[in-house]
MARLUM-982626 format. One line per 5 residues: number of its first residue (from 1); their letters; for each residue x, y, z of C-alpha. Coordinates in steps of 0.5 Angstrom, whole numbers, plus 500, padded with zeros to 3 digits. Example, Ala and Ser with C-alpha at 12.3 -4.5 7.8 and 13.67 -1.06 7.14 Angstrom:
BEGIN
1 = as = 525/491/516 | 527/498/514
END
This chain:
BEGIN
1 = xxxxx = 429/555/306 | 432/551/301 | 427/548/295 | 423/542/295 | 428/538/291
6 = xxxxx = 434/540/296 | 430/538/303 | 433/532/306 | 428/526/306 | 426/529/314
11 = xxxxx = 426/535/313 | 421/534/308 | 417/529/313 | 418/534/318 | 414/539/313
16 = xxxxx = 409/536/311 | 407/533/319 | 407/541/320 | 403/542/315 | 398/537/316
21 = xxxxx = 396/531/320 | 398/524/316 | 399/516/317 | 406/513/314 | 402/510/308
26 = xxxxx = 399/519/306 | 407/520/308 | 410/514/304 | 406/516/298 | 407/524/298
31 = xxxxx = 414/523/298 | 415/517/293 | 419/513/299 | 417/506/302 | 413/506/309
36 = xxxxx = 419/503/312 | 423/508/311 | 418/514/314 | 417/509/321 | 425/509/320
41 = xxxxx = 426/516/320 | 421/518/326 | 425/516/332 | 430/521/329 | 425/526/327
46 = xxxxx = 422/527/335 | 429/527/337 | 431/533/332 | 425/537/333 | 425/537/340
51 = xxxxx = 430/542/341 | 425/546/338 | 420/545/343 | 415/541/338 | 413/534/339
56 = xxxxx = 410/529/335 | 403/528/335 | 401/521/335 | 393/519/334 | 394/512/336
61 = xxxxx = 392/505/331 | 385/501/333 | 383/495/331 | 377/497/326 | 374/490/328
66 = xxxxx = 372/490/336 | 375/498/337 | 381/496/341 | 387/502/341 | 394/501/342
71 = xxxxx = 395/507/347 | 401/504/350 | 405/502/344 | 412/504/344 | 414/504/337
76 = xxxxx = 411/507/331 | 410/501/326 | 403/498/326 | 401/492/329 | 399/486/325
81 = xxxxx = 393/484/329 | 389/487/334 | 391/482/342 | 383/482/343 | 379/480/336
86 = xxxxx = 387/477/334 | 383/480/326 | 389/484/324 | 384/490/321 | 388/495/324
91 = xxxxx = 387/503/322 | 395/506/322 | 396/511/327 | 397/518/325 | 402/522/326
96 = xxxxx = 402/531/327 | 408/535/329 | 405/540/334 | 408/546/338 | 413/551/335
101 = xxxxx = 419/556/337 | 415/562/338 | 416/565/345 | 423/562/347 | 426/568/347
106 = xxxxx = 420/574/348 | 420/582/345 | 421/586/350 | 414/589/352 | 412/596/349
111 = xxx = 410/599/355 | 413/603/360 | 420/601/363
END
């Protein structure tokens, strides 16, 4: 694989989500990037990864005031304030790349034929 400097600002994302399980802030910060540009980049990461048989692992923001969570949000930016409390004390989602490529194509089994 291609040294750090060389990985494009996704294949570095995709790395370090494979690697452990981060919010766009922990991600925005490893990377030297804003947390903009990390929400810009993951729809096209889930897409790219897909073909792969990985997905993107989403624990989901909550309100850190009344406990709400954002289960079915459709997007992967935080939400400025909570719909129940309207207090805008949100914990960020964390994001995890799981799944892998092992097993697409099998090895022939050892035993008898």
């Amino acid at each position: 694989m291609k040294p750090d400097k060389q990985l494009t600002v996704r294949e570095q994302i995709i790395r370090c989500l494979e690697a452990e399980p981060m919010t766009a802030r922990d991600l925005s910060k490893a990377l030297r990037i804003s947390e903009k540009e990390v929400y810009s980049h993951l729809p096209s990461i889930e897409k790219s990864i897909r073909h792969q048989k990985k997905q993107i692992k989403i624990t989901p923001c909550s309100c850190l005031n009344c406990g709400f969570e954002f289960k079915d949000r459709k997007t992967y930016k935080k939400p400025g304030k909570c719909p129940e409390c309207k207090k805008s004390r949100i914990e960020p989602a964390v994001f995890q790349i799981t799944g892998s490529a092992e097993g697409r194509f099998p090895l022939p089994s050892a035993g008898p034929v």
